[in-house]
N, C-alpha and C positions, 0 to 999 in steps of 0.2 A: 667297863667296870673299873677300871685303871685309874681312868679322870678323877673321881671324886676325890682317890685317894690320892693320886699326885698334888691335885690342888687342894686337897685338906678343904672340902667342898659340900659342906651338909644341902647344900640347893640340889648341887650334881649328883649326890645320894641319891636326894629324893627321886628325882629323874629319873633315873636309872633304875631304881625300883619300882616305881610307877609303869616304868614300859612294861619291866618284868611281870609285874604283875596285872595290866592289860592285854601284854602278848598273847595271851594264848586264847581269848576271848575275842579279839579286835580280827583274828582270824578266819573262815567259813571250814568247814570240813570241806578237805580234798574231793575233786567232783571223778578222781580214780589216784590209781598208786603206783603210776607210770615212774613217776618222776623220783629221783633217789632220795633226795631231801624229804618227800614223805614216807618213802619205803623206813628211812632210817628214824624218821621217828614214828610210826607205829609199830617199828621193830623194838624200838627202845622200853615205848608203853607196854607191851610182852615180855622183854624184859625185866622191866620194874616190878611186875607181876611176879617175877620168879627170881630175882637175884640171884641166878646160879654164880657159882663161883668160878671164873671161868676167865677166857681172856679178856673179853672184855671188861671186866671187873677190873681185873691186873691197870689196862690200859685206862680206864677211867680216874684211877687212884693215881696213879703216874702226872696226867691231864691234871687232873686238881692238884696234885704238888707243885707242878708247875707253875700255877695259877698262884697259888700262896707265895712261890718267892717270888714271881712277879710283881705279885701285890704287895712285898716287904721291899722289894726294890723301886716302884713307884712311892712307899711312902719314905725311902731314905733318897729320893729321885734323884736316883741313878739309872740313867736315860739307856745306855747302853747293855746292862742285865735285864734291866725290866722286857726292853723289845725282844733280848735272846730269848728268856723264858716264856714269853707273849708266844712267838714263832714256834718254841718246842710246844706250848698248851694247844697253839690252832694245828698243831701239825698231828698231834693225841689225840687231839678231839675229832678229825679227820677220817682218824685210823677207827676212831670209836665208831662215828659214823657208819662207816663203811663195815663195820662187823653187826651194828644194829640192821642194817640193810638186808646184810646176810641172815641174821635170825628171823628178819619176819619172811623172806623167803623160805627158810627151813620150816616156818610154823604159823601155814597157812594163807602168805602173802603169795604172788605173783610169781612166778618160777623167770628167769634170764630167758629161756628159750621159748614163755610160751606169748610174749609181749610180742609187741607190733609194732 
């Protein structure tokens, strides 16, 4: 998301939007929810559902600040903030992850202990 705005790039926009908005289509529905990277986002879609206000709220809003000075420091391209805040957004986003994981284990998904 970074490129477009360093290189001031309406082509790289589009691109980029375009994936976005193929992504989730160009996909099959998981054939189970073994795997964390689905656990964490059909934990996320339950959570969308309910936006409780909670930590991972806190950490999402965090992630996205991130993501804004990033993107303020990719368009003044400044090579050295942009990647800090890049690092702290993927490191939030991570943490977010990892707590959607957890909620659709709490609500209804797959339990740690009952997987194989």
């Amino acid at each position: 998301m970074l490129v477009p705005v360093w290189r001031r790039s309406q082509r790289d926009a589009a691109l980029v939007g375009l994936w976005m908005a193929v992504n989730p289509v160009v996909f099959s529905k998981p054939a189970h929810d073994r795997a964390w990277s689905t656990r964490a986002a059909l934990g996320e879609e339950q959570w969308l559902a309910k936006r409780p206000m909670d930590t991972a709220m806190a950490v999402n809003v965090a992630a996205t600040a991130a993501l804004l000075v990033a993107m303020v420091a990719a368009h003044q391209r400044r090579a050295v903030p942009a990647a800090a805040a890049t690092a702290l957004e993927m490191g939030l986003l991570m943490a977010y992850w990892e707590l959607m994981a957890r909620y659709y284990e709490r609500n209804g998904g797959v339990s740690r202990t009952s997987r194989s």
